[in-house]
C-alpha positions in Angstrom: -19.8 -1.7 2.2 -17.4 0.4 3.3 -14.3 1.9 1.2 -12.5 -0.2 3.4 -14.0 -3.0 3.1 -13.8 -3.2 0.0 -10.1 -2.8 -0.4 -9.4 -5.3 2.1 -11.7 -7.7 -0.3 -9.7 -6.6 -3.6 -6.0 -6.9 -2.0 -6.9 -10.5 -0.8 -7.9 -10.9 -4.4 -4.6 -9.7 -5.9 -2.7 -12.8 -3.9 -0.5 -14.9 -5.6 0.3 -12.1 -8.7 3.5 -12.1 -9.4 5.7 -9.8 -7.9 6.9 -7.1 -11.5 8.4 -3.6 -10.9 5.8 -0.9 -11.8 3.2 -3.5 -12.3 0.0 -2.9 -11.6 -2.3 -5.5 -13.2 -4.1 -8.9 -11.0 -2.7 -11.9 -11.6 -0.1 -10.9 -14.3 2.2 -8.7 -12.2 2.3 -6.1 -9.4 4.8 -4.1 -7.5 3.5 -2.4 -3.9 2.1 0.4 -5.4 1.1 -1.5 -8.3 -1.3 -3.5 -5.9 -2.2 0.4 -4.3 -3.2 1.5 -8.0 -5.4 -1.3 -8.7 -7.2 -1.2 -5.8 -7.8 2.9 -6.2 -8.7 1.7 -10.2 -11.3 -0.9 -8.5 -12.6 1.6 -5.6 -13.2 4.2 -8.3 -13.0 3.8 -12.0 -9.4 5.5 -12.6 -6.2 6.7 -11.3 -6.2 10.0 -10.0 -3.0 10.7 -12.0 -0.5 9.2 -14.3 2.3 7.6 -12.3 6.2 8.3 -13.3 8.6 5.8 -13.8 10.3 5.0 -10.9 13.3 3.1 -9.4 13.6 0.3 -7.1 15.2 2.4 -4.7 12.3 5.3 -4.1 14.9 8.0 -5.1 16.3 6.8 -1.5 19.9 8.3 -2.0 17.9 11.9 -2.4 16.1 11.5 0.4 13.3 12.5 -1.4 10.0 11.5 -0.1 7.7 10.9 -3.2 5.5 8.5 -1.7 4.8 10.6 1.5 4.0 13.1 -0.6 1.8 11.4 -3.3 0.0 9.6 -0.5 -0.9 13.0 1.2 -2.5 13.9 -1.7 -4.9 11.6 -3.0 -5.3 9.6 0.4 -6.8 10.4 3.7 -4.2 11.1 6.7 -4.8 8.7 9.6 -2.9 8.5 13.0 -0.7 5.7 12.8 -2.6 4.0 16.3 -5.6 4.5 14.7 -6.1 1.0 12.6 -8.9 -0.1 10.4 -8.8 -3.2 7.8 -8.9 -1.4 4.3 -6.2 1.2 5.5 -3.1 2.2 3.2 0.4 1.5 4.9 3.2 3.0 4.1 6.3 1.6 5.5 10.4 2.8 6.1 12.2 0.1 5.6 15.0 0.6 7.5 15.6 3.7 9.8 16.3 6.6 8.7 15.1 5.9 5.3 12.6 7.3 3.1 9.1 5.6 3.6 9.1 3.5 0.2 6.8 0.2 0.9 3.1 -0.1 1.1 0.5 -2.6 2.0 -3.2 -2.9 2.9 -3.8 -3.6 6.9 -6.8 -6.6 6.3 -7.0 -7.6 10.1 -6.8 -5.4 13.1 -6.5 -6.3 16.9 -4.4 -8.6 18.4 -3.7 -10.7 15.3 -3.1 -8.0 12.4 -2.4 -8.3 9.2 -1.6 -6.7 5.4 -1.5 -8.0 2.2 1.4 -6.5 0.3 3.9 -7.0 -2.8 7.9 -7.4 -2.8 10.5 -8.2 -4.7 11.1 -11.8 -5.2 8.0 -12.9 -4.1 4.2 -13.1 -5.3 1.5 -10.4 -3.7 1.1 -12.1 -0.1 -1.3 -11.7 3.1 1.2 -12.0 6.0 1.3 -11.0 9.6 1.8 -7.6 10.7 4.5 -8.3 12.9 6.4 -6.5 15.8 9.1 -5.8 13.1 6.9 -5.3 10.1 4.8 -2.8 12.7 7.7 -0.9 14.0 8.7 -0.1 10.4 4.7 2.0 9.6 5.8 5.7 9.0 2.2 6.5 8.0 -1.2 5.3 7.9 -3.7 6.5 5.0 -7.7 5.3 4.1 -9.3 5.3 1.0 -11.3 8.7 0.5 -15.5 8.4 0.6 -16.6 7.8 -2.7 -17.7 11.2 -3.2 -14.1 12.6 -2.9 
């Protein structure tokens, strides 16, 4: 099975956790990144770093792009077209803004979809809708497990 694959089959297992601020634990609590790390912790063993605290906001009034950039490093660049279930999304959330959402595209084609967290609601599989697709700044996969 395919690094992919297998994220798509962990994130689907995450649904329903509770949406917590720099969560990152099944069932208990789990921001969007919180459901990235767990899947990265289930795909290979450990983080590849320690995560910093972080606010709500994603550093948004610096216009800093810390998720870009952390993304870049430990994931693989994809072209945004290019879609696969298993892929890592990262999302601006309104334009102009720093990217600072994430989810995991599960379904490609004409019906996609991505399991993601946010605030005020538990980890969820939902459709990846005209305005939920217009909003990708980048696409990412999983590294081979020999990364």
């Amino acid at each position: 099975m395919s690094p992919g694959e297998r994220a798509v089959r962990e994130a689907r297992r995450w649904i329903g956790t509770p949406y917590v601020h720099q969560a990152s634990c099944a069932g208990a609590g789990a921001d969007c990144l919180g459901l990235i790390r767990g899947i990265w912790r289930h795909l290979y063993g450990a983080e590849p770093c320690a995560v910093p605290p972080y606010t709500v906001d994603w550093a948004e009034a610096s216009r800093d792009e810390a998720l870009m950039r952390a993304a870049g490093l430990w994931l693989v660049p994809k072209d945004v077209a290019d879609a696969a279930g298993g892929d890592v999304l990262l999302f601006r959330m309104r334009d102009g803004g720093i990217a600072k959402h994430l989810g995991i595209q599960t379904v490609t084609g004409a019906a996609p979809r991505f399991v993601h967290a946010f605030s005020g609601h538990a980890v969820q599989e939902n459709a990846l809708s005209a305005p939920w697709a217009r909003r990708v700044a980048a696409r990412f996969a999983f590294p081979d497990e020999d990364r």
